[in-house]
N, C-alpha and C positions, 0 to 999 in steps of 0.2 A: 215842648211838653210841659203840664204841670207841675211845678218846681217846689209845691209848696207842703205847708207842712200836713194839711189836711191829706195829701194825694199820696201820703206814704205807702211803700210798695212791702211786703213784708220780705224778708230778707232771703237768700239763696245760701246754700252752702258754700264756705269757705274753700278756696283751692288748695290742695294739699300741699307741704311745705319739703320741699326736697332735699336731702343733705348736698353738699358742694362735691361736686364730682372729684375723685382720687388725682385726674390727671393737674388741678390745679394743687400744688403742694402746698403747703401752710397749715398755720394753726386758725381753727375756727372757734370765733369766742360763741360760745354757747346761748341759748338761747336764755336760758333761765338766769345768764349771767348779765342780761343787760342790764346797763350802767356802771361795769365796772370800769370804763373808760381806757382805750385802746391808746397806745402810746406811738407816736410819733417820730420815730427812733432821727435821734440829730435834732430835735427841737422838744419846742413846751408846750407843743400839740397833743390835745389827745379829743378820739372819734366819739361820739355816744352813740350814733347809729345812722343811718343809711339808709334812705326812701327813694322810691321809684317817682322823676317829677315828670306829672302830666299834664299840667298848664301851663307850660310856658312856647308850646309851639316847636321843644326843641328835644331831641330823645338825651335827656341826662342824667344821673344820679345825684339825689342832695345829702349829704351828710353833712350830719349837725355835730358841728363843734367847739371845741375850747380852745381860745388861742391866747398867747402872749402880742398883746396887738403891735409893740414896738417890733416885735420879730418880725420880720421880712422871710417871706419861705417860699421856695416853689414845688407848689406840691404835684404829685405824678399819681395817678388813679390806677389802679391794677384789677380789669374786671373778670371776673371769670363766668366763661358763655359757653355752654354746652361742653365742657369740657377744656376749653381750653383757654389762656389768658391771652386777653388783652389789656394795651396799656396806653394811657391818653393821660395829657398832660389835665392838671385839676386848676379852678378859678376861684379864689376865697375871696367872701362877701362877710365883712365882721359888720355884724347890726349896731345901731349906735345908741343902747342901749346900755350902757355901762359903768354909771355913773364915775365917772372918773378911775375906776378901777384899775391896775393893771390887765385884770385878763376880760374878756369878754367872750360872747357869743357871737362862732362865726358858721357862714356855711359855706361847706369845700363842694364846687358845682365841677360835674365829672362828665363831660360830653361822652357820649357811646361810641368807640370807633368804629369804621365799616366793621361788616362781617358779625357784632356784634350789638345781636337784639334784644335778648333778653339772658341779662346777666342777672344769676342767683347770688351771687357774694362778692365784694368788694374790699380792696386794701390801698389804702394810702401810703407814699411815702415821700422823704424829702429828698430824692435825687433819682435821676430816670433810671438807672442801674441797679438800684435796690431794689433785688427780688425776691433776696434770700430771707426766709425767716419771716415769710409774710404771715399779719394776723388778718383774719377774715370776719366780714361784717355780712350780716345775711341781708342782702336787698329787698327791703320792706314795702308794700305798696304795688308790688306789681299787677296786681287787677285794680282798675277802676270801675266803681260802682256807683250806679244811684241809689242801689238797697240795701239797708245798712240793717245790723242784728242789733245795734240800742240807737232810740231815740235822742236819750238825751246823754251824755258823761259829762262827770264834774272834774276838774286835775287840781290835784292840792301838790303845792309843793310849796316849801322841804319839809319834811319834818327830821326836827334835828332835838334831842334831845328830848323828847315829848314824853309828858303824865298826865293832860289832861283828860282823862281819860272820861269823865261824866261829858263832857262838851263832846266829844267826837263821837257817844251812843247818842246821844240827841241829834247831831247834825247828821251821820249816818240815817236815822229812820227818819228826818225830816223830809231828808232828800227822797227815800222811797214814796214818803207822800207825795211828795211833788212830784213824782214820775219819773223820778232821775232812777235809767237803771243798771250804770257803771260810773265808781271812782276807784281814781286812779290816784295813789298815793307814793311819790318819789320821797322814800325815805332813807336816812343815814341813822336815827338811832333812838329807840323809846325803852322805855321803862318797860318792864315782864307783863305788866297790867295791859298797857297799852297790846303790846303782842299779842296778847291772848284775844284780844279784842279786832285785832288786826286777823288773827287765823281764822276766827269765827266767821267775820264777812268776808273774807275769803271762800271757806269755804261753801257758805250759800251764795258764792256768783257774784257777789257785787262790785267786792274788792278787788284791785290787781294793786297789788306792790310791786313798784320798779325799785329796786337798789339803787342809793345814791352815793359813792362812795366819795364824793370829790374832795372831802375833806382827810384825805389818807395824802392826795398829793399837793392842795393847795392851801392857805392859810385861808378859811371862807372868815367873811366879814360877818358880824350879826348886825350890821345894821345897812342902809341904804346909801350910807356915806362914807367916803373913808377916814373924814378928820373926827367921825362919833364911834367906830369901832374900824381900825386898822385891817386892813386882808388884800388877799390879791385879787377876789372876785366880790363883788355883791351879796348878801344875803341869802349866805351858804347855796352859790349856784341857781339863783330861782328861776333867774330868766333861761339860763337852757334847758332848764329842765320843762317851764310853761311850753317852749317852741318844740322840745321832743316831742312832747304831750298831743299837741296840733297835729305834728303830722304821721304819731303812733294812731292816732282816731278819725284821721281824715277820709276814711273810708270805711270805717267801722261806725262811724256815729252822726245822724243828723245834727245835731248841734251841739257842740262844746264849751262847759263852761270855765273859765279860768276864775278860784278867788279861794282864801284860805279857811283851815278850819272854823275858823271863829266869824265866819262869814256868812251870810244865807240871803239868795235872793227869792225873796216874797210876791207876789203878785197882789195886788189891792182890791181886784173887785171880782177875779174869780180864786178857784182855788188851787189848781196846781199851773205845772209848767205845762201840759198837754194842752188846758184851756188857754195859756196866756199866750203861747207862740202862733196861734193864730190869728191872734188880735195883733200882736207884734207886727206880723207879714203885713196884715193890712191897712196895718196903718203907716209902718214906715216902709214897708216894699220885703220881697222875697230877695234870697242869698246875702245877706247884709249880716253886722254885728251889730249887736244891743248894748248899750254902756247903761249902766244903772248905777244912779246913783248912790255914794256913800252917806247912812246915819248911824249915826256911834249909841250903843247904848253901854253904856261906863258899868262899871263896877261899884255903886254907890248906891244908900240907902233912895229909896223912893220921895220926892217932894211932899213935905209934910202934909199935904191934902191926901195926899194918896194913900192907899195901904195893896200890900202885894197880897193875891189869890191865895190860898192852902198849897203848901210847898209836899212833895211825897216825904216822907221821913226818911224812906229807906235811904235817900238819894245823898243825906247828910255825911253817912257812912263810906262814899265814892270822893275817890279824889278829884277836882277837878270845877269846873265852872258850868253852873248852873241857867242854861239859856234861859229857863222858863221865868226867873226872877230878876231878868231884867227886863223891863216894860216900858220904860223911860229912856228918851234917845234927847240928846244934847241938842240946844239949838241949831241950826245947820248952817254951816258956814262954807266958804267961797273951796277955804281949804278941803274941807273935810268931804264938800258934795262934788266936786270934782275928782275925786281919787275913786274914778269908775270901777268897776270889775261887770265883767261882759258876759254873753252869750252868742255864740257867733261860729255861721254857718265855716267850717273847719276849709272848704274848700275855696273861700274868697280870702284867705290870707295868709300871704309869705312868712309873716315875722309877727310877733308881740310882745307885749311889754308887759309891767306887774300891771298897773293901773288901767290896761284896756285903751288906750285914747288912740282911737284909729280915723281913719281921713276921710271926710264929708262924703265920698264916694261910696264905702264900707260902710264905717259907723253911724247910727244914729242913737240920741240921747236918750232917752224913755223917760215920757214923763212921772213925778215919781206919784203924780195920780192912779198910776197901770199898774207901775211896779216899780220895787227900790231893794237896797238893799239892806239889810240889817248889819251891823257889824258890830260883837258883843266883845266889849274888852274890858 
């Protein structure tokens, strides 16, 4: 079949979401509660959620989670199917994405036992006798689809501590220009400004807030390394939260983009993303990932030749960073243009990373004659 992005089908009704039958006992973490991260009773595991995998040739549950990578665990899968549970030993795959950190991103792979086909909830634990006291994860993904209800989603993650609040209404309606018509924002904590800003596109459909609590149980780094800001994971959690993101939208959304607030991918010679992922297809091929490249536009006055356009006035009064006044992007360097951020069809990849660099087979580079990315700091 036509796979491509011209040949989009419009979308089908959702299947309805069933609560976990009485006879499997346990506590079920709520829906509205995800990312409050599910504990691992006997270790320094904890779950963030739990998808249906349908490309691997094999019937299994994937949940994405946080591990202690020195721990050594074996974990045991508790599925609950029509009623009744079953229990299969689980395989953990920690991605090697983790900059030296103690905890990284793993995923617990939960093969189906006979008799059980289609399990609605899911519980981990770390001994095969543990049944008591199970918390339950609702297994996500179980239709596979080629029609999806948004074209494009953006996933910002984290926001941890955010004011910026004039930058995120501009990148917000940027993105509606472009066609983007779902972000998805894993956050841990903003200013009341921000919030309101946050309920607003909400409320008109755009927004989904995921809850990111992970800094209640672990020491999150603020930077990328541990000898520049000390913690137990990375960059208050980014990378599990990018790969929840993947495969919360991998059947909800033709294409997903991974990059942060202060990010925007542009296209060069048309105008939105509707027109440019066609061009994309075509020229580096269907079901693939886009890496675009990084240009920095700094925070500094304009090259003395220059002078900046008429600024809104009102916009002086907002806190926060003004995309429209920076116009100037730093010369581009080796460093700076290879720290990709992607587009990339959600159902050709298992795992990712911040920067996108995915393998000759998946990714291709985009010339930044097509398109590139902005990035205002």
């Amino acid at each position: 079949p036509d796979r491509s992005f011209q040949s989009w089908i419009p979308p089908r009704p959702a299947p309805l979401k069933l609560p976990v039958p009485p006879s499997c006992s346990g506590k079920i973490v709520p829906r509205e509660q995800n990312g409050t991260f599910v504990a691992v009773i006997g270790t320094k595991t904890r779950l963030v959620a739990a998808y249906w995998e349908h490309r691997t040739g094999k019937k299994e549950v994937r949940v994405v989670a946080v591990v202690l990578r020195s721990e050594a665990v074996d974990y045991y899968c508790h599925l609950c199917c029509q009623g009744k549970l079953n229990s299969t030993k689980g395989v953990v795959d920690i991605i090697p994405f983790h900059f030296g950190f103690a905890y990284g991103t793993a995923y617990i792979m939960c093969p189906l036992p006979s008799g059980c086909e289609t399990p609605s909830h899911i519980a981990v634990t770390s001994a095969a006798d543990s049944k008591d006291k199970l918390e339950f994860l609702e297994v996500k993904n179980k239709e596979k689809s080629d029609s999806f209800p948004y074209n494009f989603t953006v996933c910002f993650s984290t926001m941890y501590r955010f004011s910026n609040v004039l930058q995120l209404v501009q990148s917000l309606e940027m993105m509606q220009l472009l066609g983007v018509n779902r972000v998805v924002i894993y956050k841990t904590s903003c200013n009341d400004d921000t919030q309101r800003i946050l309920d607003y596109y909400t409320r008109k459909g755009l927004v989904e807030v995921i809850p990111w609590s992970m800094s209640r149980f672990l020491r999150v780094s603020q930077s990328w390394k541990p000898d520049v800001s000390p913690g137990d994971i990375h960059y208050y959690g980014q990378i599990p939260a990018l790969n929840d993101c993947i495969y919360r939208y991998m059947y909800q959304s033709r294409y997903v983009a991974l990059h942060d607030t202060d990010e925007l991918i542009l296209p060069q010679s048309v105008n939105s993303w509707l027109e440019l992922l066609p061009l994309l297809e075509k020229t580096y091929g269907v079901d693939k990932g886009y890496m675009f490249e990084n240009y920095v536009f700094p925070i500094r006055p304009p090259p003395p030749s220059k002078t900046l356009p008429p600024q809104n006035p009102a916009w002086k009064k907002v806190s926060g960073v003004n995309i429209l006044a920076h116009l100037y992007h730093e010369p581009a360097t080796l460093l700076n243009q290879y720290k990709y951020k992607i587009i990339v069809n959600p159902r050709v990849v298992f795992y990712t990373e911040i920067h996108g660099k995915m393998s000759p087979q998946i990714g291709s580079s985009v010339d930044s004659k097509i398109a590139r990315m902005y990035h205002t700091r």
